[in-house]
N, C-alpha and C positions, 0 to 999 in steps of 0.2 A: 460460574466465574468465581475464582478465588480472591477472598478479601484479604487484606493488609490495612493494619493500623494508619501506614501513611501512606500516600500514593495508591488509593484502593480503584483507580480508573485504569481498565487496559486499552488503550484507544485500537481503534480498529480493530487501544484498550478502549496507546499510545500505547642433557640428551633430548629427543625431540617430543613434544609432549604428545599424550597420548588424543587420539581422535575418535569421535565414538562415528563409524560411518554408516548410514541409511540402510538397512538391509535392501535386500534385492527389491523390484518392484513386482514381482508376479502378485501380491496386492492389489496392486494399482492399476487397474484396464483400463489402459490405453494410454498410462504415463510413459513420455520417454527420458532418455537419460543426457547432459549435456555434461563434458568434465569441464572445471573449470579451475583455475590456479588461484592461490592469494600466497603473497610471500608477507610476510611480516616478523618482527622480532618478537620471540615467544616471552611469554611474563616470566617463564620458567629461567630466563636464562640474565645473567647479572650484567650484561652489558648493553649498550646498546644500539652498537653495530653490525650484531651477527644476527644476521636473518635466515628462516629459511623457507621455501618453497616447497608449496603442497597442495596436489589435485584433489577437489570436492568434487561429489554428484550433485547435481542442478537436476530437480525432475519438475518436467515439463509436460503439460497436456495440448492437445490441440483438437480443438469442437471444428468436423464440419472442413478438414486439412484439404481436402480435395476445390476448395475455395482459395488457398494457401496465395496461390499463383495467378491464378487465372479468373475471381470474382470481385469485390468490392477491394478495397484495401481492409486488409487485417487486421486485430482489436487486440490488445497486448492489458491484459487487467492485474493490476499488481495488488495483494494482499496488504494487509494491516499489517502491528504487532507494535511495537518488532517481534518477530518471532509468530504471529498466529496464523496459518496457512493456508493458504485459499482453498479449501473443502466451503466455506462457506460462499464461493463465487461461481462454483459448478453450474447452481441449477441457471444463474442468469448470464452464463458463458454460453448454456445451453440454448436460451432463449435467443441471447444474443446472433447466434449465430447460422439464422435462414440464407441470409445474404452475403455473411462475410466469413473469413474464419475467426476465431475467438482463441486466445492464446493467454495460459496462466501457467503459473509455474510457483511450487515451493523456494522461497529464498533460502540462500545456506541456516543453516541454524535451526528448522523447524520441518515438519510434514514428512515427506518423503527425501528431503533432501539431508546431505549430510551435517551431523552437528559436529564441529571441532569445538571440542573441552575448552581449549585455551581463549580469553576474550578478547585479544589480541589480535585475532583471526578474522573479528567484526570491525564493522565498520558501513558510515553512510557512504562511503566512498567505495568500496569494496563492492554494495549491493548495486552500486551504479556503474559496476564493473561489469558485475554480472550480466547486467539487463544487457551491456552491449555486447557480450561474448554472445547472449543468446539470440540477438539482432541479424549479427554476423554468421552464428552458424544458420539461421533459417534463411538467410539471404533476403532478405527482406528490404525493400528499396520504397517502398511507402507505405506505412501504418500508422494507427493510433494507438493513443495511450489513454488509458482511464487507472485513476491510483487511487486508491480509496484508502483514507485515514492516513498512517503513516506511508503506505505505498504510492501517494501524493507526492510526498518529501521525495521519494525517490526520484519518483518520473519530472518533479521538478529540477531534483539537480541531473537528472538526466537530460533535461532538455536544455538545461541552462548551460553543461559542458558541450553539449552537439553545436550551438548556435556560439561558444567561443571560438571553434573552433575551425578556422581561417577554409583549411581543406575541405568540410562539411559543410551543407549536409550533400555533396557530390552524388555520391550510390546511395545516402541511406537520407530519408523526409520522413519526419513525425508531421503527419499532418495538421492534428489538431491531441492537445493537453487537457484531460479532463482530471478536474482534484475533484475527490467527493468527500466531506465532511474531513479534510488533511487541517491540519493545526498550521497557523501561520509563525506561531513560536508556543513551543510545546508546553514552557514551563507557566505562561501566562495563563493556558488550556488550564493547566492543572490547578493551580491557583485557583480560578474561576469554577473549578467542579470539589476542592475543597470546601470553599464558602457555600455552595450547594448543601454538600455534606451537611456542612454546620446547622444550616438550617433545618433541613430535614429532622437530625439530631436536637432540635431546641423544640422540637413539638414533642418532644417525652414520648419518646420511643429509643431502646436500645442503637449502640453504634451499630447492629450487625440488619439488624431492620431498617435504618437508615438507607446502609450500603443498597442493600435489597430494593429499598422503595427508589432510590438514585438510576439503578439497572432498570429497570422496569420502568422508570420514566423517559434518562437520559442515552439511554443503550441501547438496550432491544426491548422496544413495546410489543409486548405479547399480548395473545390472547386467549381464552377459555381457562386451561388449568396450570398458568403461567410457567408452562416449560418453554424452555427456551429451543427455538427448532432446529432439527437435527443436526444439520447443516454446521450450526454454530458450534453446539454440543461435541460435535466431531473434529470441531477447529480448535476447542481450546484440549481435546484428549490429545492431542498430535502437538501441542504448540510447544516450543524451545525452551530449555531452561538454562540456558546458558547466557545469551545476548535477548535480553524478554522486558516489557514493560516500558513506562515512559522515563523512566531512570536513566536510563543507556542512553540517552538523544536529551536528556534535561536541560542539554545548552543550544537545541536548535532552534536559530530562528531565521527566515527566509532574507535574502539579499540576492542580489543582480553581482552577477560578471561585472567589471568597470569597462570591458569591451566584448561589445556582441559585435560579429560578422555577419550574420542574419539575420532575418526578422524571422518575430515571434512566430508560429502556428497558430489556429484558432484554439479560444480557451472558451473551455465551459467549469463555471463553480458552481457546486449542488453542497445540500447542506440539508439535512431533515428538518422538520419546523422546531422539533422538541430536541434537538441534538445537544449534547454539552460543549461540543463547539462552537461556540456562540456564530451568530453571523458577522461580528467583528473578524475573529480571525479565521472564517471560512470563507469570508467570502468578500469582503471590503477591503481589508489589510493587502489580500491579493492582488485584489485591483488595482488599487494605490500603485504599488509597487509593480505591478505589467507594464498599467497604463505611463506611469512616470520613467519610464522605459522605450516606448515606442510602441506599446502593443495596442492595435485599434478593433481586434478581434474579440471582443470578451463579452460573452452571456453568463450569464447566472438566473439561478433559480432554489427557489424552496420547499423541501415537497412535503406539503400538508401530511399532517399524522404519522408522519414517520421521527425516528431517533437517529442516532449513529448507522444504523444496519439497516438504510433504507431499501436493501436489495433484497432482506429478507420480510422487513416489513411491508413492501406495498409493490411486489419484483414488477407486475404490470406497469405501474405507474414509470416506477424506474426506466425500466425498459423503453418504454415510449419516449419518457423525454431524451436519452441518449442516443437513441435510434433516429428519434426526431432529425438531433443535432447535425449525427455525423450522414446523413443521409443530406442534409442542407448544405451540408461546407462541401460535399463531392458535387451538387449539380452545381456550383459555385461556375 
């Protein structure tokens, strides 16, 4: 994980211009490929009403597809970042996925999927676009959502535009919303794992030992010769450098639609014990704000000994509690 003087936390750290696009996937076994559109006005260009339109690759995996149609309902797990791409959600897509099928996918900007140069072309609104293009093309009529870190934020304003929306959820039910260690307003998070820093820094130890001792505590608890596991490793060699870190989302902080047409799906908030996002904003802040909304479905929990990367720190544990969850709300 690379450090920066400020902002040294990546949640989950938290004419037309040129586009650099994802090479092929014969890399990648067993990813598929979804195009997908975003029109927006380029930074390149001095106005600001000419827009133009331009197809990304969206690549997509699916654990276990022969499930797709015809088993549980299907498990939609969204990555961190912004920008760090789900290599790190494989092996517990894998586990995940006896009973149901299990569905992740690179967001634009990182992994396999393509990165457009211009920053114009991102957006939390854009990656909320995507999830329903890829909703849509899989045909999908009941699933769940697990978002972990910043891919929280997504699957929340994913859920929160589905239930505005007078027409929905008709063909398409998110059954139940799970955030896992998602910030409830990102720059409070950050705030809060600076004064960390500080601390760490006032026991007379260097800033770069700090950082290191902060990862190691507040991010991925490792263990024996403190490498960080592969998984991870592989998530931050593939991660975006365009729309990246908790900078780009500095001003998010969760709110409610002023009119829902539905009611909520069941929530589940997870939080590791040792996480830097506190359980203030992983997991109360939420609730406040469900519960003061109508939502009467909401568990939470915290899972002992783990940090930020509870999937890679404790994937049993994980596993079970999630599995628990959504195997409860189906015999419902």
């Amino acid at each position: 994980m690379s450090v920066r003087v400020r902002r040294r936390i990546r949640s989950g750290s938290f004419g037309l211009p040129y586009q650099r696009v994802a090479p092929s996937n014969s890399g990648d076994f067993g990813n598929k490929i979804l195009t997908v559109n975003r029109t927006y006005v380029p930074s390149t260009y001095d106005t600001n009403n000419q827009t133009v339109s331009i197809d990304f690759r969206l690549s997509y995996r699916i654990h276990n597809q022969d499930l797709l149609t015809s088993g549980n309902a299907p498990l939609i797990l969204l990555h961190g970042g912004p920008s760090i791409p789900s290599n790190y959600l494989q092996s517990s897509a894998a586990a995940l996925s006896k009973e149901r099928s299990v569905i992740t996918y690179d967001h634009i900007g990182c992994g396999s999927s393509s990165e457009p140069s211009d920053i114009n072309a991102y957006s939390i609104d854009f990656a909320v676009d995507d999830l329903f293009a890829l909703v849509k093309h899989l045909q999908l009529k009941e699933f769940h959502i697990l978002g972990h870190s910043f891919g929280g934020i997504i699957g929340f304003e994913f859920m929160k535009r589905l239930l505005s929306d007078m027409e929905a959820p008709g063909e398409t039910k998110c059954l139940s919303l799970s955030l896992l260690s998602t910030p409830f307003s990102v720059k409070e998070v950050d705030q809060e794992s600076e004064m960390v820093l500080k601390c760490f820094e006032n026991e007379n130890i260097s800033a770069q030992d700090a950082s290191s001792l902060f990862q190691k505590s507040h991010v991925c608890r490792v263990t024996g010769d403190d490498t960080l596991p592969s998984a991870l490793r592989e998530a931050y060699s593939k991660r975006g450098k365009v729309w990246q870190g908790t900078e780009v989302i500095q001003d998010y902080v969760a709110n409610m639609a002023q009119k829902l047409h539905h009611e909520f799906p069941h929530i589940l908030l997870l939080r590791g014990e040792h996480d830097f996002v506190s359980n203030t904003h992983a997991i109360t802040e939420w609730s406040s704000l469900m519960t003061s909304h109508g939502c009467k479905t909401i568990q939470h929990a915290t899972l002992p000994g783990c940090s930020h990367y509870s999937m890679l720190e404790n994937e049993k544990l994980f596993s079970c509690k999630l599995m628990s969850f959504l195997v409860q709300i189906e015999n419902i």
